[in-house]
N, C-alpha and C positions, 0 to 999 in steps of 0.2 A: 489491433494493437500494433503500435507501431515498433517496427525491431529495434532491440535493443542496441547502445551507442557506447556501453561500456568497453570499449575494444581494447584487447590485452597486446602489449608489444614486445610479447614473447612470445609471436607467434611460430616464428622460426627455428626457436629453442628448443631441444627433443628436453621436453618435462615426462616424459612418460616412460621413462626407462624402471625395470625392476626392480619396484623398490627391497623386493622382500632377498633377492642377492646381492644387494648394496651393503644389505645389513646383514646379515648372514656374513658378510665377505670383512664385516667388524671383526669378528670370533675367528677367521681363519687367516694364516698367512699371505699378505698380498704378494702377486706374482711384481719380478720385474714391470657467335656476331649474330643478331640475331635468327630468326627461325628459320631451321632446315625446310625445304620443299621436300611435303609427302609426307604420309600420315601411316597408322598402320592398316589401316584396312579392313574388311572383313576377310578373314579366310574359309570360311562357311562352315562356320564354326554350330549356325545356325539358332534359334529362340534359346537364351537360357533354360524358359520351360521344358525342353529337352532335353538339357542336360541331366544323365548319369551317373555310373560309374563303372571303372574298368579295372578288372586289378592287374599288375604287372608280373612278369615269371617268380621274383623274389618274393611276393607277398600285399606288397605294395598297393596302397588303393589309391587312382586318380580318378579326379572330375574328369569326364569322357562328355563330349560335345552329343549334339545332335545326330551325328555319322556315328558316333561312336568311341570317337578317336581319342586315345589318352590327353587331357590339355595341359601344357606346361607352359604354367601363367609365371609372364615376370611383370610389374609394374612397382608403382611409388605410390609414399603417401603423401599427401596435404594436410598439414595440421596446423588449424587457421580458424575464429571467432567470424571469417568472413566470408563463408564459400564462393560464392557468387563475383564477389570481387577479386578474391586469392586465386581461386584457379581459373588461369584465363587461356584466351586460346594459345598464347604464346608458348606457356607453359605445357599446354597440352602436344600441341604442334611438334615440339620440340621432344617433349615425350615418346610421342607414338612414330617421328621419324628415328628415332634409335631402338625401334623395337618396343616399346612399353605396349604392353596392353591391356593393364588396366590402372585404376586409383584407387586408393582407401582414403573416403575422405572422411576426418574426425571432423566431431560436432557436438556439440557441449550442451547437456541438457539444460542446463540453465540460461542460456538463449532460446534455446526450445521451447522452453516453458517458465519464463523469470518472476512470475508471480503464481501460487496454488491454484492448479484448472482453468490458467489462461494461457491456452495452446497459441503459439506466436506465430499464426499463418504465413506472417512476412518470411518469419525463418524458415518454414517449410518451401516456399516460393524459393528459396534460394538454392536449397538440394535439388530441387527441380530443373533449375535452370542449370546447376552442373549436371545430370543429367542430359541435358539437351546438347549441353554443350561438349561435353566429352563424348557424344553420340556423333557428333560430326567429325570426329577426328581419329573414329573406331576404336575408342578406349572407355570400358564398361565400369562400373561402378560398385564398391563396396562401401558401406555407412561404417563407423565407426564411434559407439557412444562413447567419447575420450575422458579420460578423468586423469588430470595430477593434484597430487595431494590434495585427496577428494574434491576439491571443487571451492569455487568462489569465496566461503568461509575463512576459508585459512590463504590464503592470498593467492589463488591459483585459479583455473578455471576446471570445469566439469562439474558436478551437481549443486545444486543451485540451495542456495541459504535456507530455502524456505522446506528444504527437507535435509538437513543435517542439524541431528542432535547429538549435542556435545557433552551432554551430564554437567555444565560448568563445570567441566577439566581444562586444565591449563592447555596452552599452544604460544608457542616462540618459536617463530622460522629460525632455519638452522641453515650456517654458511652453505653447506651443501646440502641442496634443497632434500636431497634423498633421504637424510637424517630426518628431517619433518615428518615423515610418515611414521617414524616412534612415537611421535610426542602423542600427550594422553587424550586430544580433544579430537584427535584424529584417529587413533583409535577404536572410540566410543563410537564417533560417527559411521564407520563400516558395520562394529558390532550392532546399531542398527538400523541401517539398511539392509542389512542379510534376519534380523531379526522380528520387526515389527512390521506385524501383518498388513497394516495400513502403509507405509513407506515403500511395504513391497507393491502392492496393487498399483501403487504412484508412479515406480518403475515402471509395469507393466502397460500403462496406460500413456507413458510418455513413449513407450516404444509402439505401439497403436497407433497414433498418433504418426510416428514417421511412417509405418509401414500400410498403413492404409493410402497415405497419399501417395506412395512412390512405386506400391506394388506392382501397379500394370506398364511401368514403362517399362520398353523393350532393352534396355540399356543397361538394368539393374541385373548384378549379380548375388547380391544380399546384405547380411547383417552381419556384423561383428558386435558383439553382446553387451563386452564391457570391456576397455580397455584396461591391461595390466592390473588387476585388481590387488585388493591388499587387503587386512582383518587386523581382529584384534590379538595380539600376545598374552593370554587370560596368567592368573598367578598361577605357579607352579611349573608355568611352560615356558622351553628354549623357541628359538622360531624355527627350528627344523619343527619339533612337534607341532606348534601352532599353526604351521603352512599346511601339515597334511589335513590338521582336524579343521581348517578353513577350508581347504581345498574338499575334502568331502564329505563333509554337515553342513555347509553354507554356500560354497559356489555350485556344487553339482545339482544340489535342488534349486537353488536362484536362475542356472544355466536351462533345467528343465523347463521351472515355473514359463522365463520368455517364450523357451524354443512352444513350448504345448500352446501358450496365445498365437504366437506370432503366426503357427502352423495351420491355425484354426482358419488363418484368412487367405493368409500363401504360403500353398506350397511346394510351389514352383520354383522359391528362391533359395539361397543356403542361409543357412545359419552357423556363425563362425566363434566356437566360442577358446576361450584364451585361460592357459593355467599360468599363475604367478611362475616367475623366469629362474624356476631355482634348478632348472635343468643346465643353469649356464655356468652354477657349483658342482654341477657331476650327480645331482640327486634331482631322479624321479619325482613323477609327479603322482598326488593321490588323488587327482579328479576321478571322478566315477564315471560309466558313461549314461551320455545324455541321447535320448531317442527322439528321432524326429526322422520326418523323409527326406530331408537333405543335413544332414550335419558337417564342420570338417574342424578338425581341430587346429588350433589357431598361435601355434607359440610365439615367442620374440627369441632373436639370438646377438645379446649382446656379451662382450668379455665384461666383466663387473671390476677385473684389475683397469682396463684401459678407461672402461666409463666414470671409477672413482676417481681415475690420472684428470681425464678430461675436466671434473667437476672441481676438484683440488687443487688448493694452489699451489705450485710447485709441483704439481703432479708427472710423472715421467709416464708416459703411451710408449710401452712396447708391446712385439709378438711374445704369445707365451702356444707356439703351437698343440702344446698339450689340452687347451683349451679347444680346440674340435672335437676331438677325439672324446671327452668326457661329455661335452653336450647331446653329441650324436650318441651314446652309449644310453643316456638319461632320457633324451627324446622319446626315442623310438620305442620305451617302453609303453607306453599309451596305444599309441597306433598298435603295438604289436598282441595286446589285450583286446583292445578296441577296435579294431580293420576299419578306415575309416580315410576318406584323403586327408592330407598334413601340408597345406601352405604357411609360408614363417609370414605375419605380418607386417612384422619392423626388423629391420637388420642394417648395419651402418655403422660409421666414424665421423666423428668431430673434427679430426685432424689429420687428415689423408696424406697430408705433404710430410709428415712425423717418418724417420726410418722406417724401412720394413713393412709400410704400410701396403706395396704394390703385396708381398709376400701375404699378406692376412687375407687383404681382399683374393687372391687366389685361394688360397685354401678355404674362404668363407665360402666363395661359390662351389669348389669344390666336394664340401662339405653339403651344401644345401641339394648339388645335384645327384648326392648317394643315398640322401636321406629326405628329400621330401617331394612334392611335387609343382614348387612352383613358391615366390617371395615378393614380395612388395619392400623396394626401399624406401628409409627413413631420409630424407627427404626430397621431392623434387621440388627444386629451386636454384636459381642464378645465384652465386658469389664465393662466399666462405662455409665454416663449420659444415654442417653436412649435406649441404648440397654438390651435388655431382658435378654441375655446370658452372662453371667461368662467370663474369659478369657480364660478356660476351655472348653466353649460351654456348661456349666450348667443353668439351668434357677436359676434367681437372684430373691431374695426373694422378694414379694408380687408384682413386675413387671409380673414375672413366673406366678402367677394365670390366664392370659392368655390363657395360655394353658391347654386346658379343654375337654372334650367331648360335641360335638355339632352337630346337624343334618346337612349333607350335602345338602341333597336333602329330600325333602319332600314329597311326594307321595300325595298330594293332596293341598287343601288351605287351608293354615296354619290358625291355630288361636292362638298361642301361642309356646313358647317354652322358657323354662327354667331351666339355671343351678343352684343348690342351693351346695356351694362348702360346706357348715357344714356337709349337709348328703351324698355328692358327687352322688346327684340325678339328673340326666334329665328328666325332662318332655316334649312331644312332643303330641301335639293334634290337628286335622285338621278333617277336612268333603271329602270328597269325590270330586273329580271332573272331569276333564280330563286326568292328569296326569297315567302315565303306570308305571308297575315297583316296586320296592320296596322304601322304607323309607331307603335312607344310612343316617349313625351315625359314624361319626370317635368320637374312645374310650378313645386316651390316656392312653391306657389300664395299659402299665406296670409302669406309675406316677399314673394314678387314682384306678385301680382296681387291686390291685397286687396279693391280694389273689384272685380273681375273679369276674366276674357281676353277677347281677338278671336281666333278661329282661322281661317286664309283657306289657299286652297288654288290653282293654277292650273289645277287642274282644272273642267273644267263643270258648273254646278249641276246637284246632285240625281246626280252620278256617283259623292259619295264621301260617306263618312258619318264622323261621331265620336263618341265616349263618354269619360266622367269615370268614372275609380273611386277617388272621398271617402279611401277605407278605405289607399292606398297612393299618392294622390297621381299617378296616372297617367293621360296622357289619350294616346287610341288614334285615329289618323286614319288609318282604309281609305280607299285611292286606287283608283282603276279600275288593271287590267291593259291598259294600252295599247299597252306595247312601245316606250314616249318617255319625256319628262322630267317630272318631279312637283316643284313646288316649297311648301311650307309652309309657312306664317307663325302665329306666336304672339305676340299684342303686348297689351297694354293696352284695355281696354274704353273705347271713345269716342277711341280712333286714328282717326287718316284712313286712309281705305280705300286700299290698295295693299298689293302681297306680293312683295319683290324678292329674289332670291338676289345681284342684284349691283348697284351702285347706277344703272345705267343701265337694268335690267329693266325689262320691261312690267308692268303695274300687274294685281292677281290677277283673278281672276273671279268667287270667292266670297266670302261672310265669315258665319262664325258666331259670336254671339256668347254669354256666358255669364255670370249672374249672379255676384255678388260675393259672398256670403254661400257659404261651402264647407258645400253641400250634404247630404245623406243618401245620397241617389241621382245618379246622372250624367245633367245635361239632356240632352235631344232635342239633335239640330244644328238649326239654325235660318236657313238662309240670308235676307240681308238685303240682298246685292247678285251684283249679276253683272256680267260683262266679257268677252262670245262672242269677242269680237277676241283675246284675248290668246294667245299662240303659244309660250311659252316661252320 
C-alpha cells in the first residue's frame, strides 16, 4: 500500500501540549549557517540491550549504559506525518554537533495503519530509514505514538478515523485548539479507546507492528506509549477527579496491557510511558505503576500560563518562577512511590525572544537537572516558534542556552550535577559503585570554552587521568576506584583554582588545564596544582 499523501502543515506546531492543564488552568487563576562539522559520537556507551539501571546517593534512578555508567540523555523531538523526509541529515548533523544524543520521533497511527489491518509497510520503511539515518550521526532513537486531539477525526492528526467512536456527539474546534479536547465527540472517543476490548487489541497490534520491525536495530532506544493522553470527564466529575480516575482505571492498565505485548518480544528496549501534565498545576499524578524489565516514566514540563499566552490572542508570556518549584514537588511523587528512571519528554517555548525568557530557560534546566535524568526538547528545527536554531542553523537567543556542557555518562552514582552558565562551570560529583570506565563530559567546547577548559578533580594528583576527542567533542575523566566520593570541575581556562559540588566544599586538589585552540588530537592532563588536605 502505498503511503499515505494526506500531509498535515502543522507539522512544526507543538499540538501536543497538556491538554488536561490547559483546562484545569480554566477553574484556576492565570499567572502573569548551515551544518556544524562533527557529530556526537559513540562514547561507549555500548548495545542498548545492556542497558540498566543505577540509582544515585539521593534516591534517584538512571538508565546506566553498558559500563554501567549513570546516562544523562539530552536530545529533541521531531514531530512530523513525514519522518523520512523531516528528519534529515542536516537536522541531525546539526543536532548531535551541540551535543544531542538522541530523537523522539512522533508518528501517527493513522499513517501507520490508515485503513482496518492494513499495516502501511511504506510507513514502517520510513522509521527505519530514520534509524539508519540518526545511527550515522550517533543519535539513537525513541518512537513516539503522537496524538492531538485524538487524531484525524476531529481535524488533527494521531488515531486514525477508522477507530474513533464518537457516540454522534457534537465537535466544534475551538480558537485555541486546547479547548477541543472538551468538546463531547472527543470525549467519547478516549472513553473508548481505554474501553472497548476490541479497539484495545487494535492498539496493541498497531504497536506490534512498529516494534517487531524496528526491534533488532542497534540504534533503538524504545517506545513511548502514547503521547499526552486525555479521557473523558464522566457526570458528577471536576477534571482534578476525572484525571486521577483516568489516570488509574484507564491509563495504568492501557500502559500495562502495551508494556506485557511489547515485552513479550523485546526486552531489551524501554518502554516510556506518560501521565496527563497536571503536575505542571502543582498536583500529582495517580498512575499506578506499570511492570516491565525496562520501564521509565515519561512526563512533559510545560507552564500552562505561558502555553495559554502562546495559544491566545493577545496572550502575555511571562516567568512565574513559582512554577518549578510546584512541578518538581508534584513530579517526583511518582518516581519517589515508583523508583524508576524519569526522562521529561517535551519541554520548551514558542517565544524565546519574549522577556525573561533567558531566566526560564535557566531555571527550566536547572530544574530538570535536580529532578530527573535527562530531556528531549520540543522541537529541533531551523527558524521561529520552538525551534532552537536560526534559519541559518545558529542557536537563537536564550532558547540556545540549551546547549551546554553536561556529563554523558557518569562513572559511578551520581549525586549531583550542575551547570552554572554565569561562570560556565560544571560540577559533577558521585560515589563509587559498579560502573567501569571513565566520567564522559560533552564540552560544547568551541561556544563555551573558546579560549580553553580547567578540569580539576578531588582526587589526588597523578591518581586520575583525562583525554579530549576533537572529532566528537568529548572529554573523558578516569577517577581512581576508591570506594568514596569523586567530585569534578569543568570551568574556564584562567579560573581560580577550587572545585566545589556545593558552595560551601572544600577547594579541589587538582587542575588540568587545556589549550584553547580545538585541537587535532587530545592534550596530555597536566596537573598544575594540588590540595592533599581536601576530603570531600
Amino acid at each position: 500500500m502505498a503511503t499515505t499523501t494526506n500531509r498535515s502543515t502543522r507539522r512544526f506546531r507543538r499540538r501536543g501540549i497538556a491538554a488536561l492543564s490547559a483546562m484545569a488552568a480554566l477553574a484556576l487563576p492565570l499567572g502573569p549557517s548551515g551544518t556544524p562539522a562533527g557529530a556526537a559520537g559513540d562514547d561507549g556507551a555500548g548495545p542498548v540491550a545492556e542497558w540498566g539501571t543505577v540509582t544515585g546517593t539521593d534516591g534517584r534512578v538512571y538508565i546506566s549504559d553498558s559500563s554501567g555508567r549513570a546516562q544523562i540523555l539530552r536530545g529533541f523531538n521531531m514531530k512530523t506525518d513525514d519522518p523520512a523526509n523531516d528528519v534529515t541529515d542536516a537536522i541531525l548533523a546539526n543536532a548531535a554537533a551541540r551535543g544531542m544524543d538522541h530523537i523522539r520521533v512522533a508518528f501517527y497511527w493513522q499513517y501507520l495503519e490508515p485503513e482496518k489491518d492494513q499495516i502501511d509497510e511504506a510507513f514502517l520503511d520510513q522509521l527505519e530509514t530514520v534509524l539508519d539515518r540518526a545511527q550515522k550521526h550517533g543519535i539513537r532513537v525513541i518512537f513516539d505514538m503522537h496524538q492531538d486531539v485524538y487524531g484525524e477525526a476531529f481535524g488533527s492528526e494521531g488515531i486514525p478515523t477508522w477507530a474513533t467512536r464518537d457516540d454522534g456527539l457534537p465537535f466544534e474546534a475551538q480558537d485555541n485548539w486546547l479547548l477541543s479536547y472538551m468538546q463531547p465527540a472527543v470525549q467519547a472517543a478516549f472513553e473508548h479507546l481505554y474501553e472497548d476490548p476490541d479497539l484495545r487489541q487494535e492498539q496493541i497490534d498497531a504497536w506490534m507492528a512498529v516494534v517487531n520491525r524496528v526491534k533488532d536495530h542497534p540504534n533503538l532506544i524504545g517506545y513511548d506509549l502514547m503521547n499526552e493522553p486525555f479521557g473523558k470527564i464522566r457526570e458528577g466529575e471536576d477534571i482534578f477527579t476525572a484525571a486521577a480516575r483516568v489516570e488509574s482505571e484507564q491509563l495504568t492498565p492501557m500502559y500495562q496491557r502495551l508494556t506485557d505485548a511489547i515485552s513479550a518480544v523485546d526486552s531489551d528496549h524501554w518502554v516510556f510511558i506518560e501521565p496527563p501534565n497536571l503536575a505542571s498545576l502543582g498536583i500529582a499524578t495517580s498512575l499506578g505503576q506499570v511492570h516491565g524489565p525496562k520501564v521509565a516514566f515519561y512526563p512533559h514540563m510545560y507552564d500552562p500560563d505561558i502555553e495559554m499566552a502562546t495559544y491566545s490572542e493577545g496572550g502575555k508570556v511571562q516567568i512565574n518562577p513559582e512554577f518549578f518549584t510546584k512541578w518538581a514537588d508534584a513530579i517526583t511523587t511518582y518516581t519517589d512511590k515508583y523508583p524508576m528512571p524519569m526522562l521529561v519528554g517535551e519541554w520548551g517555548i514558542a517565544s524565546p525572544e519574549k522577556p525573561g525568557m533567558d531566566a526560564f530557560v535557566d531555571l527550566a534546566l536547572k530544574t530538570l537537572e535536580e529532578t530527573t535524568s535527562g530531556w528531549s526538547h520540543f522541537q529541533m528545527c531551523w527558524g521561529g516558534g520552538y525551534c532552537p536554531f536560526d534559519s541559518a542553523g545558529n542557536a537563537r537567543p536564550n532558547i540556545g542556552r540549551i546547549f551546554q556542557p553536561y556529563p554523558r555518562g557518569i562513572a559511578g552514582r551520581p549525586e549531583m550535577s550542575r551547570w552554572d552558565p554565569n561562570t560556565r562551570t560544571l560540577r559533577i560529583s558521585f560515589t563509587d559503585g559498579s560502573a567501569q570506565g571513565p566520567t564522559s563530559i560533552y564540552l560544547d567546547r568551541e561556544a563555551t570554552y573558546p579560549n580553553g577548559y580547567v578540569v580539576e578533580t578531588s582526587d589526588a594528583n597523578g591518581s586520575w587521568t583525562q583525554a579530549y576527542d576533537a572529532d566528537t567533542d568529548m572529554l573523558s575523566v578516569d577517577t581512581p576506584d576508591t570506594g568514596g566520593r569523586h567530585v569534578i570541575c569543568v570551568k574556564p581556562q584562567g579560573s581560580a583554582p577550587g572545585c566545589t559540588a556545593e558552595p560551601t566544599a572544600p577547594p579541589s586538589s587538582t587542575t588540568t588545564t587545556t589549550p584553547g585552540s580545538r585541537p587535532n588530537t587530545a592534550p596530555p592532563a597536566r596537573p598544575v596544582s594540588s590540595n592533599p588536605s581536601y576530603t570531600g
